[in-house]
Phi, psi and omega in degrees: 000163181281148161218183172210115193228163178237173183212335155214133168302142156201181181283125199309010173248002174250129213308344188265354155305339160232094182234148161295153184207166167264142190199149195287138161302139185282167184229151179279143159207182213031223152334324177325108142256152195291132181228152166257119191250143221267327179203143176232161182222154185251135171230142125016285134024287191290293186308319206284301195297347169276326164349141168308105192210156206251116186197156187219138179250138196277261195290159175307117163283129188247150161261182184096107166270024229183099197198120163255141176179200197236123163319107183272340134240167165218166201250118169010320197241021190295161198201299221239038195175149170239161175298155190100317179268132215287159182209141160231152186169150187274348171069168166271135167296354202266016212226202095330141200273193155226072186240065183218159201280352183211146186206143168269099205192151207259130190306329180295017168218006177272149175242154167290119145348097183327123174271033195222030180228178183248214195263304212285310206264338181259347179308279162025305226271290215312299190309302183296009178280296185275006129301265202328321251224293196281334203280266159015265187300297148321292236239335195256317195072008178299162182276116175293327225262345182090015162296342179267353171341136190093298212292137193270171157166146237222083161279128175262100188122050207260359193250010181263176171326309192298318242257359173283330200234346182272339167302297184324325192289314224283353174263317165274350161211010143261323184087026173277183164267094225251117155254096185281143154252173186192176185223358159211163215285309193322287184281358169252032155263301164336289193302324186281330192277345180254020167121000168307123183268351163229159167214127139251161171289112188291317153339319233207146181307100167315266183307005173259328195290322197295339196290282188327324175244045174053020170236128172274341171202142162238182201281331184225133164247110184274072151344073197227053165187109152072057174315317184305315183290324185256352179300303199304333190272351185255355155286321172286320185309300184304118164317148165312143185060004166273204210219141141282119172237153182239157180244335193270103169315145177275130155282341205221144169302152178245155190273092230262355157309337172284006164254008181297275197332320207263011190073358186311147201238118202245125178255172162270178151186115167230146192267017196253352189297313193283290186316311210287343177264313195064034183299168209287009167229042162327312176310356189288309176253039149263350167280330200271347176268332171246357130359285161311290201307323157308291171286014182269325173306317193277001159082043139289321160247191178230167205257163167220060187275114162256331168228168162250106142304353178150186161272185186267135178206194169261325168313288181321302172274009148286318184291307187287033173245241195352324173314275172339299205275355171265349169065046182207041169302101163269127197086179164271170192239132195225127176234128216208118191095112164264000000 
């Protein structure tokens, strides 16, 4: 089958950071479905683990964490897919990526596919759902139901893959008062159109602009940019008893003494934590994925597709690793077709 792999990290303008290759179709077992997959979207993730470093991998290693496409097998103990159905999901990092032409991945993180998107617009979706989704919901405790309606809460990064789909999440079915950042009028025009009601600048002192709109503190801080940098302003920003949760690993220690006075509760959120474990409530996110899928039918949520580059190759995804690593990415990066 085609895949696109690597054999030593280097920097993403040098052509061998990424190559096509041939690599044996997998055969499924146990839980495993086989899937031919149809579409892939590039996350952070993918550039970080790829990033230079001095190792040689003896096989090719595929990367992708993101892949919509149709059970082509299933495995002795699959219950919940058949051959034939389009599918969506982010797979595990402990595993093979998807970025082949065939892919392996345990039906207990797959979702039934939105029937009202194609393979490119549900590809988009998955890894930034379920962060989002679990980061929210999980790790923060808002009320999906929308009980907490009125309650603020302040993502930083609001114009990236996550910070796309956690304004939606957090407007249309929590119902909060969503204050997004963004650092230039293109992507805080992004942010307003998926439902933000204020945007500010992560540049610039976060709690005097937050002052400026009259909330002195809020209730959740969603964290999808630069923790080390932003920890001290979104420490003064959180209401007593509120919560932080971050997705962006720290280089440096953090001062995690600034939430004492206020009891404040500062979380992780990595969504590869339930496959990488197994853990026993793995199943969570094949429900929480055809969920999604469901209200992306029902037109509550929306695809966050910001470009389609091309089909999948080592060209294309050397160009969307560069995208990434410039940082200035609206939406997902979406590849489609080999």
């Amino acid at each position: 089958m085609k895949a696109v792999g690597l054999t030593r990290y280097l920097p993403i303008d040098d052509p061998k950071s990424l190559e096509d290759i041939d690599l044996p179709t997998p055969t499924p077992a146990g839980r495993d479905l086989l899937i031919k997959v149809e579409a892939i979207s590039v996350n952070p993730v993918d550039t970080k683990v790829r990033a230079p470093k001095d190792r040689i991998e003896d096989t090719p290693r595929v990367l992708g964490w993101d892949a919509a496409g149709t059970v082509a097998a299933v495995g002795p103990d699959v219950t919940l897919f058949k051959v034939g159905d389009p599918v969506y999901y982010a797979g595990s990092i402990t595993r093979p990526g998807a970025n082949s032409e065939f892919h392996l991945v345990d039906e207990r993180i797959v979702g039934h596919m939105p029937a009202s998107l194609d393979f490119a617009n549900a590809a988009a979706l998955p890894l930034t759902t379920i962060t989002a989704w679990e980061a929210l919901f999980d790790r923060l405790g808002i009320a999906p139901d929308g009980s907490d309606e009125g309650k603020s809460i302040l993502i930083v990064g609001g114009a990236g893959g996550v910070g796309s789909i956690a304004i939606q999440l957090a407007r249309r079915l929590a119902r909060l008062n969503i204050v997004a950042t963004a650092s230039r009028p293109e992507s805080a025009d992004w942010c307003r159109q998926l439902g933000a009601q204020h945007v500010i600048s992560h540049y610039q002192d976060m709690p005097s602009q937050l002052e400026a709109l009259g909330l002195r503190h809020v209730d959740f801080v969603l964290c999808l940019n630069d923790t080390d940098t932003h920890f001290p302003a979104m420490a003064e920003a959180v209401a007593p008893q509120g919560k932080i949760c971050s997705i962006v690993e720290n280089a440096g220690p953090l001062e995690i003494g600034l939430l004492k006075s206020k009891s404040a509760t500062f979380v992780w959120e990595f969504m590869f934590t339930r496959a990488m474990f197994e853990t026993p409530d793995m199943i969570a996110q094949h429900k929480l994925l055809t969920e999604v899928a469901r209200l992306v039918d029902a037109g509550t949520l929306r695809t966050t597709v910001g470009e389609v580059i091309g089909p999948i190759n080592a060209v294309n995804l050397r160009r969307a690793h560069a995208q990434l690593e410039g940082g200035r990415t609206i939406g997902k990066l979406v590849l489609a077709g080999f």
